[in-house]
Structures are given as C-alpha cells and as structure tokens.
N, C-alpha and C positions, 0 to 999 in steps of 0.2 A: 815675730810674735803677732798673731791677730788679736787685736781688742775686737768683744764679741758683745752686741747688746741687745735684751729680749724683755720683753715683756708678758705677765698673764695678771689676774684679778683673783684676790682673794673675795671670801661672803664676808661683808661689811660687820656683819654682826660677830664675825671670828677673827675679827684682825687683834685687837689687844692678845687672846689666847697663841695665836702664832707668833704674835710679835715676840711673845713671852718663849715660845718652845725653841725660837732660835737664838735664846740666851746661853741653849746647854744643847747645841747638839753633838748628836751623838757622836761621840771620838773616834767611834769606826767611816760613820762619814764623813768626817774632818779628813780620813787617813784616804779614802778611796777618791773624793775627789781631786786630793793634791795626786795621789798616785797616778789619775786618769787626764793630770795635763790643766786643770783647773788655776789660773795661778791670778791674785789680785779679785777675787772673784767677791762683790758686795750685792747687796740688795737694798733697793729705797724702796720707800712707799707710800701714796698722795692717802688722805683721807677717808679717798671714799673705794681704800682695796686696791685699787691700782698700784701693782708692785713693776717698776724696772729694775733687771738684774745685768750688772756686767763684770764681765771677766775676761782673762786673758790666757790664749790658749796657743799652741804651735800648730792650729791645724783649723777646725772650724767646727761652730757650734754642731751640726751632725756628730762630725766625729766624736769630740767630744763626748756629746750626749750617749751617743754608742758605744763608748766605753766604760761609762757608768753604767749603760742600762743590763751590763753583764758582770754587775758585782749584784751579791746578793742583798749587801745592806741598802744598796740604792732601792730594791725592789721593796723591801721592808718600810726603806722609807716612804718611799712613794705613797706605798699602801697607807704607813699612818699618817701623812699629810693631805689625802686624800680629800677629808668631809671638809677641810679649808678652802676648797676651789669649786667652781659649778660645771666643771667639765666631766663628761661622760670615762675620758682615757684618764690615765694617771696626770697628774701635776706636771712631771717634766717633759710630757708632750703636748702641755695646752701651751709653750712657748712663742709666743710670736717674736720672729730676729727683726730687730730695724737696722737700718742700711745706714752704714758708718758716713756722714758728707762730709767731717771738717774734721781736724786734729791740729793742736798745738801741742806742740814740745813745750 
C-alpha cells in the first residue's frame, strides 16, 4: 500500500462554506473514490486555507487521480468545488504530492 500526501489552498474567505459541504458529500463520490483504490483518505486544514490531504492507495497519486478523473461524478465534482480554490484547472489538478521521509508503525 502507498501512503500518498498532497497538498492545494482553498480562498480563505470559502473555507467555513467547504468545511461545511464536506459534512455531506455526495454518496456517489464516497462510492467512486473507494471504487478507484482511495482507501484511509482524510483532509486537514491550517487556517489560513491551506489544506493537506492523505490517503492510501495500491498504486500512486497519478494513478489514482486518473481513475477518478474517468468517473463522471468526480467531473461534476470537480466542477462544483471549483469557485473554492484559485486555480485555473480543476481542484484535483492543483494537487501538489509531498515526498513521504519518515514512517512509524
């Protein structure tokens, strides 16, 4: 299993409103990301938008990410997550992976 961790920035002045929309997401994306290998998958967030996300996957963030980006509700998602982040591309392309250095059991 790889542990996979990434980071992008939400607009400061929309973090309560996301914080809030990922109390209820959508159960079709609950179903496509476990279906696409997503497994232990959480998100924190410092104050000022700065969100890390990590998860754990049999393959790596790419792949991953490219098997999501061929289901239809991730596109949908994408779309209405969109006005949350100040990226040109969708949300789950403004990911930046950081390099795993330590691990305890």
């Amino acid at each position: 299993m790889t542990r996979v961790g990434f980071q992008f920035r939400i607009n400061p002045e929309m973090i309560e409103e996301y914080k809030r929309l990922h109390q209820n997401v959508w159960p079709e994306m609950l179903d496509a990301l476990r279906e696409s290998g997503w497994h232990n998958y959480t998100l924190f967030m410092r104050a000022d938008g700065l969100v890390f996300g990590y998860f754990e996957t049999e393959e790596s963030l790419s792949s991953a990410q490219a098997k999501m980006a061929a289901t239809e509700i991730n596109t949908r998602w994408q779309e209405f997550m969109s006005p949350f982040t100040s990226g040109e591309s969708r949300p789950d392309e403004n990911f930046i992976e950081l390099e795993e250095y330590f691990h305890l059991d």
